[in-house]
Phi, psi and omega in degrees: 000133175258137174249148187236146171271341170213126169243138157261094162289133172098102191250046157270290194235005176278356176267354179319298176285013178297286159326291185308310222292330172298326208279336169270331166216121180296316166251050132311122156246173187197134210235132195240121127215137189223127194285346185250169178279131183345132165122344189098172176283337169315279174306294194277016155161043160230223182343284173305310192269007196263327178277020163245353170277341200269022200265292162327314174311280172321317169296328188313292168315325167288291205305326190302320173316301200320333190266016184279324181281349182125359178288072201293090191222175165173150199275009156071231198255161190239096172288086193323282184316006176261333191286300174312332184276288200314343191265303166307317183285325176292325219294303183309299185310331171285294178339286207265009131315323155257353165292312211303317183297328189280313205291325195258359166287148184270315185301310216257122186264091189268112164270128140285064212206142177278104201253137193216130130001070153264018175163173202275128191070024167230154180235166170227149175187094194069300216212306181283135155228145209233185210222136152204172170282319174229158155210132165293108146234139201234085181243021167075202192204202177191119195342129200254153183232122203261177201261094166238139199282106161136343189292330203265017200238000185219151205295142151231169205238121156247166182312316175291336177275254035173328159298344191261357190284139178287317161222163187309084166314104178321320196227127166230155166280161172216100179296117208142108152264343178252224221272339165300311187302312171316296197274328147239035127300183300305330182262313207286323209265008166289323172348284261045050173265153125329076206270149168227122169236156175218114196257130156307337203268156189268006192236139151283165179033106165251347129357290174275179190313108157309334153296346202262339217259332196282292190286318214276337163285309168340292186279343198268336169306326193294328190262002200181152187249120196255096173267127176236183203039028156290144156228114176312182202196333201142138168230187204187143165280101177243182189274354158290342200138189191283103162267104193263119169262143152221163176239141171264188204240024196213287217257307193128337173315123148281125161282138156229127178248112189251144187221152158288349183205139153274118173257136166223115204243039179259076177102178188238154158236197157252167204229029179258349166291318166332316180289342194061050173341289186349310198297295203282355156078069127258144199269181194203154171282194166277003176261317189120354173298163180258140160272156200211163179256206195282321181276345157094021154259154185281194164308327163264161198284123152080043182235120180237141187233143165182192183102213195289315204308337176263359128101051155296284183193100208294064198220162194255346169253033167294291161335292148305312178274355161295349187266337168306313174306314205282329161293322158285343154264328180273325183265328161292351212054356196301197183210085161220166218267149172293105159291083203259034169221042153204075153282100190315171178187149166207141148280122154274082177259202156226112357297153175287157183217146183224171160196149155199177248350257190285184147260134149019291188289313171308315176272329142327289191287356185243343176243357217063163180274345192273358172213044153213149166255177190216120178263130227204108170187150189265148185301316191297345183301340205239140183316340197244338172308305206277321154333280197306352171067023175311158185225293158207038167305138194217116162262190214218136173215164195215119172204182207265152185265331140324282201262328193093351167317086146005074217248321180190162192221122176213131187240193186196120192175175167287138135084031173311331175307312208274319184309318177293355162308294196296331162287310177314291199293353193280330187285006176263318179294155191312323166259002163086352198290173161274355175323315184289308193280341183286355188231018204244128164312143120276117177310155166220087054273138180206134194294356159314321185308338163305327194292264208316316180286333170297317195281341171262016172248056187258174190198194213245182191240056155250311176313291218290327157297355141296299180290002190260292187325291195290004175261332195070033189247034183223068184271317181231030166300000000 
């Protein structure tokens, strides 16, 4: 048996603090290990390669946009396999910069191994078992598969196979409604695939906002045929293509969608039966997640979990900062609590959409509605909205009607990833106000200036839900 002062299962965001923690003690050993290839789920087939396919997407979409200014363009034929080699060839080069890295540190023991629990602080990962006093996981997670009679008999597409493709599927379904789903219907049908989606929900994106879930189906219809409140039923192989049965979940109505492929994008699971907890007296939820306290240690002492593995809140700078708690608590000694409240979040979709803290309801059930406003403005209202020839993109602030406090923000808009910037920080400070940005220069014309006109364009949330009817953005709110 080999022993460690650290093992890392998962070499995404449990490795932030590796480095530092070798560079403070010079004989730390540390045992790496990951049954997938090296960087995390981010890199190797989340986040970086789905925003380098969806980027191309997006140019698609502008140029088509081009003949509202006088541009007479257009995207001519699109070579998909140039697009996919540019994403997989950057994707390979990181990938094998950190393996390279991992093999040639002397300190560091790299298993490429699957790792499992045979007692508490022991591992088996291959051949080997190895030991340490404290261990870090960080295991990612994994495309959740939902039980449809019939899925498992015919070749499908999850976010993770979907990246190997070579060529341009005419036509695809997409099993699914949320953001996965969002984000490549918006790359296959920028393509020219023939996109078809089936949401369970009675909302796209049921996440979001319902007005923002109301318009982002709105824009998104022009490019994709969207359904929601299906619930699939079977799929099957005909000599046509890929045959998708639903039902709907109201009426009773059956859909039959025939593709050339099936995506099926409803969720993440976990990837912790694999570890075998049990062995290690960690406890796990009814979902399969490893349980964690406040502080992100598990049930056994100085066993820390975190990332994808507590099935919290699947994001990757969730992740760097639950592995920052976890470093000040497991290596500094410190006692600090994982901070979730005001976790950002975007859809790359087109429109693009961001939020970070409550929602509507959510701030409703903790203050009443009689002490929160809703601050309200449309892109198009603004000199660089009416450039862009924008239409009824909109952003949303939510805030205590007292204090002015800042509870949560969500737009649907161009470059909403980036806008939402201007907030996100505010919601860290001790009092939440709104003071900086209501007092703060906007360049002008610039599309910030929408963030700023929301916040003095605030009104009671009975107003503001008269003006979501008259947008037609209430439909089942």
């Amino acid at each position: 048996m080999k022993e460690y002062d650290l093992i890392v299962v998962g070499t995404g965001s449990g490795m932030n603090y590796v480095y530092p923690m070798m560079d403070e003690n010079p004989d730390l050993k540390v045992a790496v290990v990951d049954k997938d290839e090296p960087g995390g789920i981010c890199l190797t087939r989340g986040c970086i390669p789905s925003k380098m396919l969806l980027y191309p997407a997006e140019l698609v979409r502008d140029i088509q946009k081009a003949n509202a200014f006088g541009i007479h363009a257009y995207a001519g034929s699109i070579d998909f396999k140039a697009v996919m080699e540019r994403m997989r060839d950057s994707v390979s080069k990181n990938i094998e910069d950190i393996r390279s890295a991992y093999l040639q540190n002397k300190r560091i023991d790299y298993y490429m191994e699957t790792a499992e629990f045979t007692g508490p602080y022991t591992m088996k990962v291959g051949e080997e078992t190895i030991t340490a006093k404290m261990i870090f996981l960080s295991i990612g997670s994994k495309p959740a598969i939902p039980p449809v009679r019939g899925l498992g008999d015919v070749a499908y597409l999850t976010s993770d196979t979907v990246l190997a493709l070579e060529e341009l599927p005419a036509s695809l379904a997409i099993i699914g409604g949320g953001y996965i789903a969002a984000e490549y219907g918006h790359f296959f049908s920028a393509m020219g695939s023939k996109v078809t989606i089936i949401g369970r929900n009675p909302f796209f994106l049921p996440d979001e906002e319902p007005e923002v879930s109301t318009l982002a189906k709105r824009m998104m219809s022009e490019h994709m045929t969207i359904h929601t409140n299906y619930e699939v039923l079977e799929v099957s192989s005909s000599e046509e293509g890929k045959k998708v049965i639903a039902r709907n979940r109201v009426t009773g109505e059956e859909l039959v969608i025939v593709a050339s492929e099936v995506l099926v994008a409803t969720g993440r699971s976990s990837n912790a039966d694999i570890l075998k907890p049990e062995n290690a007296g960690i406890e796990i939820d009814s979902g399969g997640w490893i349980k964690v306290n406040e502080y992100l240690e598990t049930s056994a002492k100085n066993v820390w979990a975190f990332g994808d593995a507590t099935g919290r809140y699947l994001f990757k700078h969730v992740a760097n900062h639950e592995s920052t708690v976890v470093y000040y608590n497991a290596v500094l000694g410190k006692k600090v609590k994982a901070d979730y409240h005001a976790v950002p979040h975007a859809v790359f979709s087109y429109p693009e959409i961001a939020g970070v803290g409550m929602s509507e309801a959510r701030a409703i059930e903790a203050y009443g509605e009689q002490n929160i406003i809703i601050g309200f403005y449309r892109f198009d209202e603004t000199a660089k909205g009416i450039a862009m020839a924008l239409q009824d993109e909109f952003v949303k602030i939510i805030l205590e009607t007292g204090t002015q406090k800042i509870l949560g923000a969500h737009i649907i808009g161009p470059h909403a990833s980036v806008l939402i910037h201007e907030i996100i920080p505010l919601l860290y400070t001790a009092d939440q106000s709104a003071d900086p940005i209501m007092h703060a220069m906007d360049i002008h014309p610039s599309l910030s200036e929408v963030i700023k006109r929301a916040f003095y364009s605030r009104m009671p949330v009975s107003e503001y839900h008269m003006i979501m009817k008259g947008l037609g953005l209430e439909e089942s709110m």
